[in-house]
C-alpha positions in Angstrom: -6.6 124.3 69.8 -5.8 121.0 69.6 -8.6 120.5 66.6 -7.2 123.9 64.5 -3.6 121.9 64.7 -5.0 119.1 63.1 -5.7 120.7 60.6 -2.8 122.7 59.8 -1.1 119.4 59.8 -3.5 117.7 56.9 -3.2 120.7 55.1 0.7 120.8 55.5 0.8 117.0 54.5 -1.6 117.6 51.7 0.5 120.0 50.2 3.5 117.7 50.2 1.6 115.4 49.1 0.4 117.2 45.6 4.2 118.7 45.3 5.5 115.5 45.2 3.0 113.9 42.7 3.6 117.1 40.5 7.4 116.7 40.7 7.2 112.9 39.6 4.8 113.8 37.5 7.3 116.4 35.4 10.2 114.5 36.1 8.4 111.4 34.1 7.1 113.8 31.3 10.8 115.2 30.8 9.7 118.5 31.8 12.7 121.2 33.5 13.2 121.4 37.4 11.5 123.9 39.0 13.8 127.2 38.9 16.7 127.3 41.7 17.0 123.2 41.3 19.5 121.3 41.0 19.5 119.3 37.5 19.2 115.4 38.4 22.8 113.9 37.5 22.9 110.2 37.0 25.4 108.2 37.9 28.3 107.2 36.7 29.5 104.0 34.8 33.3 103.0 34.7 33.7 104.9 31.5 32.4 108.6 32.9 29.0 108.5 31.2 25.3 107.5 32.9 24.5 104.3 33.8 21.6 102.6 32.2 21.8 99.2 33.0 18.7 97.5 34.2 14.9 96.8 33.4 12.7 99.4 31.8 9.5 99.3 30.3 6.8 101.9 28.7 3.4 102.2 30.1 1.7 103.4 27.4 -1.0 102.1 24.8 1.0 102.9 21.5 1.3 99.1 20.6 -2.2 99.1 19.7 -1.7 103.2 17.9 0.5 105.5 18.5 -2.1 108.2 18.1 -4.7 108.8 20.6 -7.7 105.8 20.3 -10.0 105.1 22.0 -11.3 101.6 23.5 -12.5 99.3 21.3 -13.6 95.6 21.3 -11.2 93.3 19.9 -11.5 90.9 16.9 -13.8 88.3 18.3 -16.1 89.6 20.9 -18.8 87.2 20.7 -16.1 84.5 22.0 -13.6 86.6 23.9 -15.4 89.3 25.4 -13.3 91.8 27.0 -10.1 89.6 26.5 -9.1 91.3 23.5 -10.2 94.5 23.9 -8.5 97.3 22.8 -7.4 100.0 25.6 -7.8 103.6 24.9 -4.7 105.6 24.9 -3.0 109.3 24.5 -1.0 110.1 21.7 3.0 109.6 21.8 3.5 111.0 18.9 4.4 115.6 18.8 1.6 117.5 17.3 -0.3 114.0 16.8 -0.9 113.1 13.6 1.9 111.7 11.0 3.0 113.6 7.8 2.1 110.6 5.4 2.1 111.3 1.6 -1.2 110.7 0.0 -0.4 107.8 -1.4 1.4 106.2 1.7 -1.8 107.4 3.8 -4.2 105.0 1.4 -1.5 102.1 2.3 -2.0 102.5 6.3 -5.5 102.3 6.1 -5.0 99.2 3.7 -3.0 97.5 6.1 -5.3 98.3 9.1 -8.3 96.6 7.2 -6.3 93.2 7.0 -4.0 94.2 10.0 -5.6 90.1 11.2 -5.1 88.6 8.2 -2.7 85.7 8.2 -3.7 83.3 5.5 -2.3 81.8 2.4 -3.3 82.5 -1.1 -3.7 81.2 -4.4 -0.4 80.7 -4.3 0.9 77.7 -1.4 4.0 79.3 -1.0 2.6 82.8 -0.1 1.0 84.1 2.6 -1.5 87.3 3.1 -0.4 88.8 6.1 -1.3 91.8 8.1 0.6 93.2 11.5 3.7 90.9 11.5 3.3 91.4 15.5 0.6 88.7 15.1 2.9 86.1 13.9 5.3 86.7 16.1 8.0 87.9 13.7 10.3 91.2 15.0 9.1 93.9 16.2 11.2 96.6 15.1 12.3 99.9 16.1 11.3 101.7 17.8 8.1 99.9 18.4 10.2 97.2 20.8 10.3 99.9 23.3 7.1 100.9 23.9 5.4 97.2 23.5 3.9 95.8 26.8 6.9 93.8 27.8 10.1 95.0 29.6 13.9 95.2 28.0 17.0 95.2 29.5 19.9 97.2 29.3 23.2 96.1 29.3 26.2 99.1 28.8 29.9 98.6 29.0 31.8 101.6 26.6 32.4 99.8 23.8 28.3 98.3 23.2 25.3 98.6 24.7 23.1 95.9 24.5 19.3 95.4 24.9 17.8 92.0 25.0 13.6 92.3 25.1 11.4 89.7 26.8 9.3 90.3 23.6 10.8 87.4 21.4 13.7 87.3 23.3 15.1 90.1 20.3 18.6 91.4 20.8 20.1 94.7 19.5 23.1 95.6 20.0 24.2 99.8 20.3 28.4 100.2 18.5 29.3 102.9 20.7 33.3 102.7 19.7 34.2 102.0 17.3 31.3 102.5 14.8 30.5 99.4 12.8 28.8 99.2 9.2 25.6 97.2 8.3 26.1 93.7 6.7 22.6 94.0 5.1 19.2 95.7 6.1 17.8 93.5 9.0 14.1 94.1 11.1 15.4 95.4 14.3 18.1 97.8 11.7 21.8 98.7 12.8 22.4 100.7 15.5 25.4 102.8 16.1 25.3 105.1 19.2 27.4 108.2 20.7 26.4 110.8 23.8 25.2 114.1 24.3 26.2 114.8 27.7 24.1 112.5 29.5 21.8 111.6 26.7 22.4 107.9 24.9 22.1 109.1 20.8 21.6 105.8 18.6 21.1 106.2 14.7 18.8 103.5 13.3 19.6 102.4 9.8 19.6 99.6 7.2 16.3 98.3 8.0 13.8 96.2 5.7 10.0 97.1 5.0 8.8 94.3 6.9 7.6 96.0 10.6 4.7 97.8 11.7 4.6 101.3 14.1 1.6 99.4 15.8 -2.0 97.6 15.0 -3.1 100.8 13.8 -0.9 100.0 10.5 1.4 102.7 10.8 4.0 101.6 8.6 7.6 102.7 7.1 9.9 101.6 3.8 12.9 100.5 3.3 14.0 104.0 3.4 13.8 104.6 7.5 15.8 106.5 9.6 15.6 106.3 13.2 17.4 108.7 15.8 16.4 107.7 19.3 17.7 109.5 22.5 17.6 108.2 25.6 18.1 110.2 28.7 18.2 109.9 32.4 15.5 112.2 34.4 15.1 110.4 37.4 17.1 107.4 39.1 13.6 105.8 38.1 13.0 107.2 34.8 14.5 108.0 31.1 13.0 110.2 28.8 12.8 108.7 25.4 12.5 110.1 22.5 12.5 108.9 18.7 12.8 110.9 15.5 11.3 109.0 12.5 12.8 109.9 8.9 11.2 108.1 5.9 10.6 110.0 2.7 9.1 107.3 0.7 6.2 107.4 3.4 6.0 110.2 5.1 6.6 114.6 4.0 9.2 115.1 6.7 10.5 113.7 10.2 8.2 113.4 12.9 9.0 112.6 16.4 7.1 110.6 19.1 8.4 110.2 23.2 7.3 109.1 26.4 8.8 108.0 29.7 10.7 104.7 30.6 10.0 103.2 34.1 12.8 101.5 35.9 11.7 98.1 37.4 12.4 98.1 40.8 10.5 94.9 42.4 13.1 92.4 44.4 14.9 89.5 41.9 13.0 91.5 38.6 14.0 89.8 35.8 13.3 89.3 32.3 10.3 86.3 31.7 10.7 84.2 28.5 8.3 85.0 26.1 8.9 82.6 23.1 5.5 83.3 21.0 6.5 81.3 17.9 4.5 78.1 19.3 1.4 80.1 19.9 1.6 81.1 15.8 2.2 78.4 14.1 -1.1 76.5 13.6 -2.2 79.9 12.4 0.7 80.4 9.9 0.7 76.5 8.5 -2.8 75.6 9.1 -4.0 76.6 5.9 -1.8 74.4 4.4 -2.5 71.0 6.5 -0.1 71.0 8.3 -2.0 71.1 11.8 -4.7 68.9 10.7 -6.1 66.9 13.7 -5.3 63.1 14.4 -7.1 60.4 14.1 -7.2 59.1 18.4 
């Protein structure tokens, strides 16, 4: 008797068990409650609408592409080993592939052939460059939110703000009143609104200057950038980010994923001020970092 109870018990707890991995599991891929529950409400900031402040951060591989790839050594195995390796990673992006024009499609795999290049020319005064994430210039949008460093959130109902430990970059969301763009910029001008409890930003006025990811995915001058951010979870959002660019690509695509709240005690954003680490390769080609004389 006493053996046949034990096992009604692991099977009872075994069945908790895989309903609560398959709940988290389509609460973090944005999927619907089951039928009968109760839609998860977030709560409340002063101003009515959900509360996002604190730390997120993506757990995905779309830094490196943000179609499915698999592993692959890095630049320099013969010295680094697995150090630079590439991890494999499921696409982010719907239907997974992107709509690029012919043209733009030759570009792509242009800039994934010299996606290490950082050297300078002919000319002194210009450089050859490949991912700009390699010299440590902006990342972009929405490529900030999916790199392998955590961003904060901070909301009040006029702005929301979002500092990344990447860089230390800043954006800031006009939520009321909407503000115009001084001039394009890299991370763009944001100005947001809600959708019941999803966050809506429109991403505009931004220069050619950022990459998607290593891959090479790239954009124009011409981007458009509708992201939507939306609670799921007390521990999760659902994001989501429509891409518009005609010069590049035949029509919109979108690409989403799940942010993880950061819940570990004192969690706080780490300084990650990469310029140092980039500037003997930026200015050693042109003597700049030539070694002394002891």
């Amino acid at each position: 008797m006493r053996i046949r109870l034990r096992g009604v018990v692991i099977m009872v707890a075994a069945v908790a068990a895989v309903t609560v991995c398959v709940t988290a599991v389509s609460m973090s891929a944005g999927q619907a409650p089951a039928a009968g529950a109760q839609p998860y409400r977030a709560p409340r900031a002063t101003d009515g609408h959900p509360d996002l402040n604190g730390i997120w951060q993506a757990f995905v591989t779309a830094d490196w592409d943000v179609q499915a790839h698999p592993s692959n050594p890095g630049p320099h195995p013969e010295t680094m080993g697995v150090y630079g390796a590439q991890p494999g990673g499921m696409s982010i992006v719907e239907g997974g592939e992107l709509p690029y024009r012919p043209e733009a499609l030759a570009k792509k795999k242009a800039n994934f052939d010299k996606r290490m290049i950082s050297s300078v020319t002919n000319d002194p005064t210009r450089f050859d460059t490949g991912d700009p994430e390699i010299e440590c210039f902006r990342s972009g949008v929405p490529r900030s939110n999916y790199m392998p460093f955590p961003f904060q959130i901070f909301q009040n109902a006029s702005q929301i703000q979002i500092v990344y430990e990447y860089k230390g970059q800043i954006r800031t969301i006009y939520m009321n009143p909407h503000l115009e763009a001084a001039n394009e910029s890299w991370m763009g001008w944001a100005n947001g609104r809600w959708d019941g409890d999803t966050l809506v930003v429109e991403n505009t006025d931004f220069n050619d200057k950022t990459w998607f990811d290593r891959a090479g995915n790239y954009h124009s001058d011409a981007l458009k950038v509708t992201e939507r951010y939306t609670p799921i979870s007390p521990y999760h959002l659902q994001y989501e980010a429509t891409i518009d660019d005609p010069k590049v690509f035949t029509r919109p695509w979108k690409m989403s994923f799940p942010l993880y709240r950061r819940i570990e005690p004192n969690i706080q954003l780490i300084e990650f001020n990469c310029v140092p680490f980039v500037e003997e390769l930026v200015y050693g080609p042109l003597g700049l970092y030539k070694k002394q004389p002891k």
